[in-house]
ZADO-1210 file (C-alpha; in nm, 4 decimals, padded with zeros to 6 digits):
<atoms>
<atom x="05.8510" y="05.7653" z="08.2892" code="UNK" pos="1"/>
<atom x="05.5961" y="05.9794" z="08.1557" code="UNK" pos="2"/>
<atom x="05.6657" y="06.3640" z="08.1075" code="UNK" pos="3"/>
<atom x="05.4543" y="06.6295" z="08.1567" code="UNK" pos="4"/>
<atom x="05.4440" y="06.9253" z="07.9684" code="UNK" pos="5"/>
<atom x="05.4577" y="07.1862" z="08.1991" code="UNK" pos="6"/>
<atom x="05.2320" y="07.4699" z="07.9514" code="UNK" pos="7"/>
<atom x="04.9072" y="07.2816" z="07.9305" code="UNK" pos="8"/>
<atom x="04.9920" y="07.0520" z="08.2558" code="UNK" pos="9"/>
<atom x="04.9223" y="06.7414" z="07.9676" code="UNK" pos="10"/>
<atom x="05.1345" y="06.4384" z="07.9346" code="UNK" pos="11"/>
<atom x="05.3570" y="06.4236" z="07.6060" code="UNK" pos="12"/>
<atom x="05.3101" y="06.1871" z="07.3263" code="UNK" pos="13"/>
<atom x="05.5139" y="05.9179" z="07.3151" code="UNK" pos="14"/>
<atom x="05.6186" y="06.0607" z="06.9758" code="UNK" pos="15"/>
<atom x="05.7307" y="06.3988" z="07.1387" code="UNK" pos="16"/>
<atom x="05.9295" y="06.2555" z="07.3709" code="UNK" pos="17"/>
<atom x="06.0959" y="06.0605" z="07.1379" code="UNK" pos="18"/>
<atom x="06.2044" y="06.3634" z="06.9457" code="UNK" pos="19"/>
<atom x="06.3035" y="06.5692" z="07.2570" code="UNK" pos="20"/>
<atom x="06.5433" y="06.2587" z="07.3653" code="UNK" pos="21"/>
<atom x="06.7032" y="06.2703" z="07.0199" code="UNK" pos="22"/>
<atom x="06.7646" y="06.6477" z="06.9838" code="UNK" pos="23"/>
<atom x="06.9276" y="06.5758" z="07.3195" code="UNK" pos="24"/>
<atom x="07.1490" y="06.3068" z="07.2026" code="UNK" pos="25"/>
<atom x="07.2436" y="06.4589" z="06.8808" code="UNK" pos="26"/>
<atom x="07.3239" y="06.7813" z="07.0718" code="UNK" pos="27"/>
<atom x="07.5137" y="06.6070" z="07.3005" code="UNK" pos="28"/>
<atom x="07.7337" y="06.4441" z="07.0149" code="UNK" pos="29"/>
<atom x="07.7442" y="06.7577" z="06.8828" code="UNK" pos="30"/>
<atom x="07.9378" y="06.9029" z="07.1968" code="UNK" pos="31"/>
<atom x="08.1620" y="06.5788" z="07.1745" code="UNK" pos="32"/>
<atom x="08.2226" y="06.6026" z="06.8665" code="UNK" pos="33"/>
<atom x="08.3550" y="06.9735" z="06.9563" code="UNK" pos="34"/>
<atom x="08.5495" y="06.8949" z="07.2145" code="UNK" pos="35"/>
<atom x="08.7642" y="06.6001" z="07.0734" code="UNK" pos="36"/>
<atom x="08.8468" y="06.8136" z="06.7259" code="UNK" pos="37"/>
<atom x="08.8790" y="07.1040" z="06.9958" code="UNK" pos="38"/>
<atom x="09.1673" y="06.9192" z="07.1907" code="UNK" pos="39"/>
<atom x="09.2773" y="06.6480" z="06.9064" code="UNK" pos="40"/>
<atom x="09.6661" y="06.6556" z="06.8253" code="UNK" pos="41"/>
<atom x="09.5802" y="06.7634" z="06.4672" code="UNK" pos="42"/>
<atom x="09.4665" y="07.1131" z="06.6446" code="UNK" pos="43"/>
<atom x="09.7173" y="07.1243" z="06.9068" code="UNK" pos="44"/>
<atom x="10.0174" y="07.0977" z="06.6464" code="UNK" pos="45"/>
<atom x="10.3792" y="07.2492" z="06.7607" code="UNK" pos="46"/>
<atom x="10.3085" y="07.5263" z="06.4639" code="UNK" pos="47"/>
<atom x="09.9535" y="07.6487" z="06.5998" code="UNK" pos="48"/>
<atom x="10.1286" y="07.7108" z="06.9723" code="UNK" pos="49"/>
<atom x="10.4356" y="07.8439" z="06.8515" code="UNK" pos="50"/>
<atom x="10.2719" y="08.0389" z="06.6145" code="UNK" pos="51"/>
<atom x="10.0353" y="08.1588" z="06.9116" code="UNK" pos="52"/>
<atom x="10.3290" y="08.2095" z="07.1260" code="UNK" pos="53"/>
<atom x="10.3685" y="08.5716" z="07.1149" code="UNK" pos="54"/>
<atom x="09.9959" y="08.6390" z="07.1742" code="UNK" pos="55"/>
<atom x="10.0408" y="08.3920" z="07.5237" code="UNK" pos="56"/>
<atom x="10.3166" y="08.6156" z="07.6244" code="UNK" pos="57"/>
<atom x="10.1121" y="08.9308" z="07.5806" code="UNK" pos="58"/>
<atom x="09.8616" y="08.7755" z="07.7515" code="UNK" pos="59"/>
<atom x="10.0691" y="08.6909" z="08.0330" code="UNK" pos="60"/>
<atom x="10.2237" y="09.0686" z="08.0387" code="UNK" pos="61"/>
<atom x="09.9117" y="09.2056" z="08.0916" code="UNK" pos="62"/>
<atom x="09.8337" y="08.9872" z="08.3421" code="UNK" pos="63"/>
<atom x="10.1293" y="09.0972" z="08.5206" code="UNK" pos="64"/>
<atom x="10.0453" y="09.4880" z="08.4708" code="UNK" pos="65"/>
<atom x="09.6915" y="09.4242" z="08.6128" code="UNK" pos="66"/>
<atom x="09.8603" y="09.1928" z="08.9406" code="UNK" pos="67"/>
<atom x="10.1269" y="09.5082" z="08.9608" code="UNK" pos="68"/>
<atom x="09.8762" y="09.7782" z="08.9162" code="UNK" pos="69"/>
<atom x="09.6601" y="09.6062" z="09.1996" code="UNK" pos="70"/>
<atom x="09.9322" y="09.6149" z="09.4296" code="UNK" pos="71"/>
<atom x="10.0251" y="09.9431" z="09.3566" code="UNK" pos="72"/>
<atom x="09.6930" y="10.0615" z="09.4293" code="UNK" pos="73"/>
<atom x="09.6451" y="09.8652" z="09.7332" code="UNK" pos="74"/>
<atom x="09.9862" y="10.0363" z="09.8703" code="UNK" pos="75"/>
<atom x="09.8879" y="10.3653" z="09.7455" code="UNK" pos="76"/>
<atom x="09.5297" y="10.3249" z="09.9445" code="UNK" pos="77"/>
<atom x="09.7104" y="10.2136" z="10.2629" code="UNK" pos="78"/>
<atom x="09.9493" y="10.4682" z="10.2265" code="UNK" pos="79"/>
<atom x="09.6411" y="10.7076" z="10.2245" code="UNK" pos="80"/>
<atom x="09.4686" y="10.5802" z="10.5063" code="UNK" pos="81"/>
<atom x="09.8238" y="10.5954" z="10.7296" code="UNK" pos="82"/>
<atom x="09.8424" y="10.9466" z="10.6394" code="UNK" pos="83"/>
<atom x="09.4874" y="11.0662" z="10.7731" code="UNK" pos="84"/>
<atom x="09.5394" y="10.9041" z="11.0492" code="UNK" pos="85"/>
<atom x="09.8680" y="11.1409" z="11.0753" code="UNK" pos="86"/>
<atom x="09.6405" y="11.3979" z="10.9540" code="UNK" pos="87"/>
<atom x="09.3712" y="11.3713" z="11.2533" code="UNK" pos="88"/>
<atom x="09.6674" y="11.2850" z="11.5258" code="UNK" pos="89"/>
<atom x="09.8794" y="11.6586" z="11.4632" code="UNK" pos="90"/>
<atom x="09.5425" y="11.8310" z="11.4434" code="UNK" pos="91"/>
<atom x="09.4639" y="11.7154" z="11.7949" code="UNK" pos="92"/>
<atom x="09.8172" y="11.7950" z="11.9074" code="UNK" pos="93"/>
<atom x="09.7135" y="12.1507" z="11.7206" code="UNK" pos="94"/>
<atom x="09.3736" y="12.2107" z="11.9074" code="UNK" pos="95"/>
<atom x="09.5576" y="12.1002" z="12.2537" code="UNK" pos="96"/>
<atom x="09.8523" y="12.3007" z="12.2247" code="UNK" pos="97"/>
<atom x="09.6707" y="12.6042" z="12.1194" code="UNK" pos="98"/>
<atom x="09.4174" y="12.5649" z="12.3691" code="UNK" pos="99"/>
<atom x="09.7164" y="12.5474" z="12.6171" code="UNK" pos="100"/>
<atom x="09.8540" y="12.8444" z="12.4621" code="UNK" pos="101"/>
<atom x="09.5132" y="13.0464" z="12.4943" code="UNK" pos="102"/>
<atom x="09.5074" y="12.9335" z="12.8448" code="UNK" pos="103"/>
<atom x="09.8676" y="13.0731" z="12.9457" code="UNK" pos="104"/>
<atom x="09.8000" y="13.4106" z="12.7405" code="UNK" pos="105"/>
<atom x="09.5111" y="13.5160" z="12.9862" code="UNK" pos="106"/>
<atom x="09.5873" y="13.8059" z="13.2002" code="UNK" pos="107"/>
<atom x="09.5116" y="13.6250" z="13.5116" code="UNK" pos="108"/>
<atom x="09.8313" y="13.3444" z="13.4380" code="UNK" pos="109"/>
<atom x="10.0543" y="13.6133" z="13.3008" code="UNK" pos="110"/>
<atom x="09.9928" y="13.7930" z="13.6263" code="UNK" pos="111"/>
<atom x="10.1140" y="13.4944" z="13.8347" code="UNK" pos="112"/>
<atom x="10.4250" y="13.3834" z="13.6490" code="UNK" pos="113"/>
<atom x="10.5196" y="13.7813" z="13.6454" code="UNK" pos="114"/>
<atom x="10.4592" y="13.7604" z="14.0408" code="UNK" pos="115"/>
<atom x="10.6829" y="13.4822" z="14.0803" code="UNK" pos="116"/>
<atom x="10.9436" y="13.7092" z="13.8884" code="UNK" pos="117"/>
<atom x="10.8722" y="13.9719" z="14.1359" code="UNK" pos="118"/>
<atom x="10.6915" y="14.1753" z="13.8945" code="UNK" pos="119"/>
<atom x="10.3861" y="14.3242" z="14.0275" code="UNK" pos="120"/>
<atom x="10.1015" y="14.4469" z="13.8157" code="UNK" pos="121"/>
<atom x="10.0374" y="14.8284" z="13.7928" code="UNK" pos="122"/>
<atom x="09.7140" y="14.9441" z="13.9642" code="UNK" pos="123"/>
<atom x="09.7256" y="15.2819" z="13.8177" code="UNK" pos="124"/>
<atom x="09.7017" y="15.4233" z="13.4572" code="UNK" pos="125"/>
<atom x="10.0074" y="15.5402" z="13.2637" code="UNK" pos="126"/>
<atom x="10.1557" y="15.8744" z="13.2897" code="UNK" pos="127"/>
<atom x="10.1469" y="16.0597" z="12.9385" code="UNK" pos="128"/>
<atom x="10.5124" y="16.2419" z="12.9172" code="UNK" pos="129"/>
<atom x="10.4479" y="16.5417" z="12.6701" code="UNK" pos="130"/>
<atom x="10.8294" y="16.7359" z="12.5508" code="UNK" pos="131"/>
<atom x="10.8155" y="17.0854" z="12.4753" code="UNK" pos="132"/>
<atom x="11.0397" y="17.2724" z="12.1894" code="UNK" pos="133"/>
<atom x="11.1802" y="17.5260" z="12.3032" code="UNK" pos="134"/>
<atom x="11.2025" y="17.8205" z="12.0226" code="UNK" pos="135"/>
<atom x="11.4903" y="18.0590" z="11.9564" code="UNK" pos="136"/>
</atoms>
Protein backbone atom coordinates (compact mmCIF):
# COMPACT_ATOMS: atom_id res chain seq x y z
CA UNK A 1 0.00 0.00 0.00
CA UNK A 2 1.64 2.98 -1.15
CA UNK A 3 0.74 6.47 0.43
CA UNK A 4 0.48 9.53 -1.09
CA UNK A 5 1.37 12.63 0.28
CA UNK A 6 -1.40 14.70 -0.17
CA UNK A 7 0.93 18.42 -0.39
CA UNK A 8 2.96 17.64 -3.46
CA UNK A 9 0.39 14.73 -4.71
CA UNK A 10 4.02 12.44 -4.57
CA UNK A 11 4.24 9.00 -3.18
CA UNK A 12 6.22 8.70 0.25
CA UNK A 13 9.49 7.02 0.69
CA UNK A 14 9.46 3.89 1.97
CA UNK A 15 11.60 5.44 4.74
CA UNK A 16 8.81 8.05 5.61
CA UNK A 17 6.35 5.76 5.95
CA UNK A 18 8.22 3.78 8.09
CA UNK A 19 8.63 6.60 10.52
CA UNK A 20 4.96 7.78 10.32
CA UNK A 21 3.86 3.98 11.27
CA UNK A 22 6.17 4.13 14.29
CA UNK A 23 5.22 7.56 15.73
CA UNK A 24 1.82 5.90 15.41
CA UNK A 25 2.64 2.88 17.34
CA UNK A 26 4.65 4.51 19.96
CA UNK A 27 1.79 7.03 20.39
CA UNK A 28 -0.52 4.48 20.61
CA UNK A 29 1.49 2.72 23.52
CA UNK A 30 1.76 5.84 24.85
CA UNK A 31 -2.16 6.17 25.33
CA UNK A 32 -2.03 2.48 26.73
CA UNK A 33 0.34 2.99 28.74
CA UNK A 34 -1.98 5.96 30.19
CA UNK A 35 -4.82 4.25 30.50
CA UNK A 36 -3.69 1.05 32.43
CA UNK A 37 -1.58 3.33 35.19
CA UNK A 38 -4.84 5.57 34.77
CA UNK A 39 -7.23 2.68 35.97
CA UNK A 40 -4.49 0.22 37.72
CA UNK A 41 -5.41 -0.74 41.46
CA UNK A 42 -2.23 1.07 42.62
CA UNK A 43 -4.24 4.44 41.49
CA UNK A 44 -7.58 3.41 42.44
CA UNK A 45 -6.49 2.66 46.20
CA UNK A 46 -9.38 2.84 49.07
CA UNK A 47 -7.25 6.11 50.40
CA UNK A 48 -7.29 8.11 46.95
CA UNK A 49 -11.43 7.62 46.83
CA UNK A 50 -12.00 8.15 50.30
CA UNK A 51 -9.78 10.83 50.39
CA UNK A 52 -11.71 12.22 47.19
CA UNK A 53 -14.93 11.50 48.81
CA UNK A 54 -15.96 14.82 49.92
CA UNK A 55 -15.12 16.47 46.56
CA UNK A 56 -17.69 13.49 44.83
CA UNK A 57 -20.30 14.63 47.17
CA UNK A 58 -19.92 18.27 46.23
CA UNK A 59 -19.96 17.29 42.97
CA UNK A 60 -23.04 15.46 43.27
CA UNK A 61 -24.74 18.56 45.31
CA UNK A 62 -24.27 20.69 42.65
CA UNK A 63 -25.55 18.49 40.37
CA UNK A 64 -28.62 18.38 42.30
CA UNK A 65 -28.88 22.39 42.57
CA UNK A 66 -28.49 22.63 38.74
CA UNK A 67 -31.42 19.46 38.20
CA UNK A 68 -33.54 21.61 41.02
CA UNK A 69 -32.84 24.97 39.60
CA UNK A 70 -33.95 23.56 36.07
CA UNK A 71 -37.10 22.50 37.35
CA UNK A 72 -37.73 25.42 39.14
CA UNK A 73 -37.31 27.42 36.17
CA UNK A 74 -39.23 25.25 33.95
CA UNK A 75 -42.29 25.65 36.58
CA UNK A 76 -41.68 29.23 36.96
CA UNK A 77 -41.82 29.62 32.87
CA UNK A 78 -45.04 27.55 32.71
CA UNK A 79 -46.39 29.30 35.44
CA UNK A 80 -45.74 32.48 33.26
CA UNK A 81 -47.14 31.37 30.21
CA UNK A 82 -50.59 30.12 32.25
CA UNK A 83 -50.83 33.52 33.52
CA UNK A 84 -50.84 35.50 30.07
CA UNK A 85 -53.03 33.40 28.90
CA UNK A 86 -55.25 34.62 32.08
CA UNK A 87 -53.94 37.90 31.19
CA UNK A 88 -55.36 38.00 27.42
CA UNK A 89 -58.72 35.90 28.52
CA UNK A 90 -60.06 38.89 31.37
CA UNK A 91 -58.95 41.54 28.90
CA UNK A 92 -61.38 40.16 26.35
CA UNK A 93 -64.03 39.70 29.02
CA UNK A 94 -62.93 43.64 29.70
CA UNK A 95 -63.31 44.93 26.02
CA UNK A 96 -66.79 42.83 25.76
CA UNK A 97 -68.29 43.89 28.83
CA UNK A 98 -67.44 47.45 28.35
CA UNK A 99 -68.46 47.46 24.92
CA UNK A 100 -71.81 46.03 26.30
CA UNK A 101 -71.82 48.66 28.80
CA UNK A 102 -71.23 51.53 26.11
CA UNK A 103 -73.96 49.95 24.19
CA UNK A 104 -76.70 50.05 27.09
CA UNK A 105 -75.54 53.74 28.14
CA UNK A 106 -76.77 55.23 24.70
CA UNK A 107 -79.72 57.41 24.93
CA UNK A 108 -81.63 55.47 22.46
CA UNK A 109 -81.56 51.98 25.00
CA UNK A 110 -82.01 54.06 28.10
CA UNK A 111 -85.07 55.45 26.39
CA UNK A 112 -86.58 51.97 25.87
CA UNK A 113 -85.95 50.27 29.20
CA UNK A 114 -87.38 53.75 30.82
CA UNK A 115 -90.52 53.14 28.40
CA UNK A 116 -91.04 49.80 29.59
CA UNK A 117 -91.05 51.45 33.18
CA UNK A 118 -93.62 53.77 31.92
CA UNK A 119 -91.31 56.59 31.90
CA UNK A 120 -91.61 58.70 28.94
CA UNK A 121 -88.92 61.02 27.73
CA UNK A 122 -89.48 64.84 28.03
CA UNK A 123 -89.94 66.63 24.67
CA UNK A 124 -89.62 70.00 26.12
CA UNK A 125 -86.76 71.95 27.88
CA UNK A 126 -86.65 72.43 31.65
CA UNK A 127 -88.39 75.11 33.47
CA UNK A 128 -85.79 77.40 35.40
CA UNK A 129 -87.60 78.07 39.01
CA UNK A 130 -85.99 81.46 40.20
CA UNK A 131 -87.05 82.33 44.43
CA UNK A 132 -87.27 85.79 45.35
CA UNK A 133 -86.21 87.31 48.99
CA UNK A 134 -88.46 89.12 50.16
CA UNK A 135 -86.90 92.25 52.25
CA UNK A 136 -88.15 93.74 55.51
Amino acid sequence: MSRRNTLRNEELSEDVQEEISESVEEKVEETRSFLRNLFSPAKLSTYLVTKNLPFGAFLALLALLYISNRHLAERTVRQIDRLGREVKELSWDYKSLSAELMKLTTQSEIAKRADTLGLKERTEPPIKLEIVKEEE
